[in-house]
N, C-alpha and C positions, 0 to 999 in steps of 0.2 A: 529680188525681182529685177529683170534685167529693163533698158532702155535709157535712151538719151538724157541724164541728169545733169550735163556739162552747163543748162543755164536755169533750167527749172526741175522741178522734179517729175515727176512722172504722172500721167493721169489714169486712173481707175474709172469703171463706172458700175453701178449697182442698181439692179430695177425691184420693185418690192421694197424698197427699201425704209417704208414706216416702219416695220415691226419685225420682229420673229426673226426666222434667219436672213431676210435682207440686212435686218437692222443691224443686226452682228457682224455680216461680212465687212458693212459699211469699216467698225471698228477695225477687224483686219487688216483691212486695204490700209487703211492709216496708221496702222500700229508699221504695217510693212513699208512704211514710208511713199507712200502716195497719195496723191489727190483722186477726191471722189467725184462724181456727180451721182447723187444719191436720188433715183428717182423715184416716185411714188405721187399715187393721183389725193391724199391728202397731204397736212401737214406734217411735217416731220421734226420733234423738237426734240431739242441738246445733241443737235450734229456736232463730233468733234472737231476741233481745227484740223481743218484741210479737206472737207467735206462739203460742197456746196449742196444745196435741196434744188432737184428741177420736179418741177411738178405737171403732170403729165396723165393722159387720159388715154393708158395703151392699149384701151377698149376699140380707140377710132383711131385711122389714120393719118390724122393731125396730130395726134399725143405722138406717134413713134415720130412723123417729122420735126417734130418740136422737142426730140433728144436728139436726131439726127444736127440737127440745127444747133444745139447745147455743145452738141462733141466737135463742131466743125468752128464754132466760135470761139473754143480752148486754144485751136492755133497749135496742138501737141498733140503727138498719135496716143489713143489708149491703146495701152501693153496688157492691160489683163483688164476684166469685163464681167461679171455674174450677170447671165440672164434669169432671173428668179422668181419677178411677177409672175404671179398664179391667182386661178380661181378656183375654184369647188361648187357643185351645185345636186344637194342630199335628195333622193330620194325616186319612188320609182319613175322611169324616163317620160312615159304619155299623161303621167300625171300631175308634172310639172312646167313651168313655163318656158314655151321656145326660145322667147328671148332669152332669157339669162343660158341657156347652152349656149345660143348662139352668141353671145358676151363672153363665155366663158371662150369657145375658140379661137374670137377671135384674141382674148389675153396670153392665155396659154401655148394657142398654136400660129397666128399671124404676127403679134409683134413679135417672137423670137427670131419668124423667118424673118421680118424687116431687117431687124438689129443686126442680127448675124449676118446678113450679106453685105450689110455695109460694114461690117466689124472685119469680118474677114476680107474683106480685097485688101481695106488699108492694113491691114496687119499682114497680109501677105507681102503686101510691095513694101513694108519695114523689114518686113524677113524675123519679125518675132510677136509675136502675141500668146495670151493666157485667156480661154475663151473657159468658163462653171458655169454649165445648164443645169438647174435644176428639175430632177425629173420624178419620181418616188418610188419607192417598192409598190406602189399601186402598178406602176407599167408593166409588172412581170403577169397578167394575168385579165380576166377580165374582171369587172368593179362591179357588179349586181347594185342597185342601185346610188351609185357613183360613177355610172356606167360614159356619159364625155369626158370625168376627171382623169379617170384610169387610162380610157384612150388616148387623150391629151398626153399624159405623159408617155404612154407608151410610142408615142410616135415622137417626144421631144427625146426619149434613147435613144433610140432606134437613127434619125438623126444629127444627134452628137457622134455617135459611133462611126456614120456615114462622113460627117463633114473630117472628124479625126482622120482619117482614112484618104479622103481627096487631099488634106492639105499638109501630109505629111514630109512632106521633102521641101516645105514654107518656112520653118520655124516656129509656125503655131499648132498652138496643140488644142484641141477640147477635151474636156473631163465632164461626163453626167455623175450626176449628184444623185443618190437615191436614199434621200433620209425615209427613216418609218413616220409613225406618228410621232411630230412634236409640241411643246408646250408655247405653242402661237394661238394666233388669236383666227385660224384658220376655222377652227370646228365651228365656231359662235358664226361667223360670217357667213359658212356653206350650209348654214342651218344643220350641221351635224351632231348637235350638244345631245337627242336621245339614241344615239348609237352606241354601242361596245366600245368601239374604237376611240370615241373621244370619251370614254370613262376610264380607259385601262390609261395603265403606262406613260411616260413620255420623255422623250429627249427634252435636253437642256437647249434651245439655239444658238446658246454661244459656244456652249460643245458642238454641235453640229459645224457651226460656221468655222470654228478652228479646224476640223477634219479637212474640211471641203476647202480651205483655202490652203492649207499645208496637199494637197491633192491637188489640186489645181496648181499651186505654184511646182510641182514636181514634174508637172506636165501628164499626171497619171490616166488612165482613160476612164476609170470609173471609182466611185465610192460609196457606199454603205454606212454613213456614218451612227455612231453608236454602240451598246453595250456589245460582245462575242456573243451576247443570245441574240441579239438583231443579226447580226451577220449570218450567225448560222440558220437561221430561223428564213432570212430571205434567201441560202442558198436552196436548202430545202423546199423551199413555195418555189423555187421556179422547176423543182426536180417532177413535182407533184402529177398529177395526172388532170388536165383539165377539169373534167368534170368536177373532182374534188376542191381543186383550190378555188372555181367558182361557186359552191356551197359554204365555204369556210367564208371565203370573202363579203358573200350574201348576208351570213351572218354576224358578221362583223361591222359590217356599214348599214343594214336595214335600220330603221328608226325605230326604237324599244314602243312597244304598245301596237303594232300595227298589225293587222292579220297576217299569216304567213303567205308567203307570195311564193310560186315555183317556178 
């Protein structure tokens, strides 16, 4: 990882970073020889050396100023950054509650905008940075009842792709992240525990976050990570025909026992 080491080493940062693949990347970033600020809205324990916990409520807009404020008191530019905080919220759209979509937007889709626009100017004016949004194979499609999760992500591709694109003659690069289902602690939180999807399969997170952080340090634009049946399996869903991959989908994230919905 490139950046100015001549008196300190280099600062990372990581959002999500309690569990799952936050908490893997965390290791990453420090195995690749840099400092973290590992941010997440509980606590965070057995961070390794070189990993500080900021703790942060990226629901509101005081949480994102108070990483803004975390990265600006380091005194050292972040060279690479996983934007990874996420939310999920299960089940049909009118019959769940506003607020939590509206929590979930704003984690999902306003702190990345914050972050990244302050991530990127200063990385643009160093003339290098490493920006990993994590976004999911839910983006390629619409999410039948995970229906703001899917669009959430599908609008955090959609612009990584866009920011890769504007800042490409900077030094910095963005990579979206599009892991499948993995073994975090995501389904139990989105209330997804009676769906297909959190009963089948699941990536390892520390296989995940090794892909994504070898992608991202490459500067690559996008990743898949997991088995050659994940990859093919998500080329495939984006080949699909509307109609069909919103029934698939349907059925996949609907919550087991509930009437069938159309």
């Amino acid at each position: 990882m490139s950046g100015d080491r001549s008196t300190t080493r280099a600062l990372g940062l990581v959002t999500g970073a309690s569990s799952g693949i936050g908490r893997a990347l965390v290791d990453e970033f420090v195995a690749a020889g840099l400092d973290v600020l590992a941010v997440a809205d509980e606590d965070v324990c057995a961070l390794p050396d070189g990993a500080r916990y900021v703790r942060a409520d990226l629901a509101t807009p005081q949480g994102n100023d108070d990483v803004v404020e975390a990265i600006t008191l380091e005194e050292r530019p972040v060279v690479a950054a996983a934007l990874n905080a996420g939310r999920g919220v299960s089940g049909r759209f009118d019959e769940t509650p506003l607020a939590a979509h509206l929590q979930l937007v704003a984690v999902n889709i306003v702190s990345p905008l914050r972050l990244a626009h302050h991530l990127t100017s200063t990385m643009a004016a160093q003339g290098f940075g490493r920006i990993l949004v994590t976004s999911s194979v839910a983006a390629q499609g619409p999410g039948p009842y995970q229906s703001t999760y899917a669009a959430s992500k599908a609008f955090l591709h959609a612009f990584a792709r866009a920011l890769r694109y504007e800042l490409r003659d900077t030094g910095v690069t963005v990579t979206s992240l599009l892991p499948g289902p993995t073994d975090t602690l995501f389904f139990e939180r989105a209330d997804m525990g009676r769906t297909w999807i959190a009963r089948g399969p699941k990536a390892d997170p520390a296989d995940v976050a090794r892909e994504a952080f070898a992608a991202m340090t490459a500067g690559k634009a996008s990743i898949v990570p997991g088995s050659w049946f994940l990859k093919v399996e998500s080329a495939v869903s984006a080949l699909m025909p509307e109609g069909v991959a919103t029934r698939l989908q349907a059925a996949l994230a609907r919550p087991r026992g509930r009437d069938r919905q159309t």
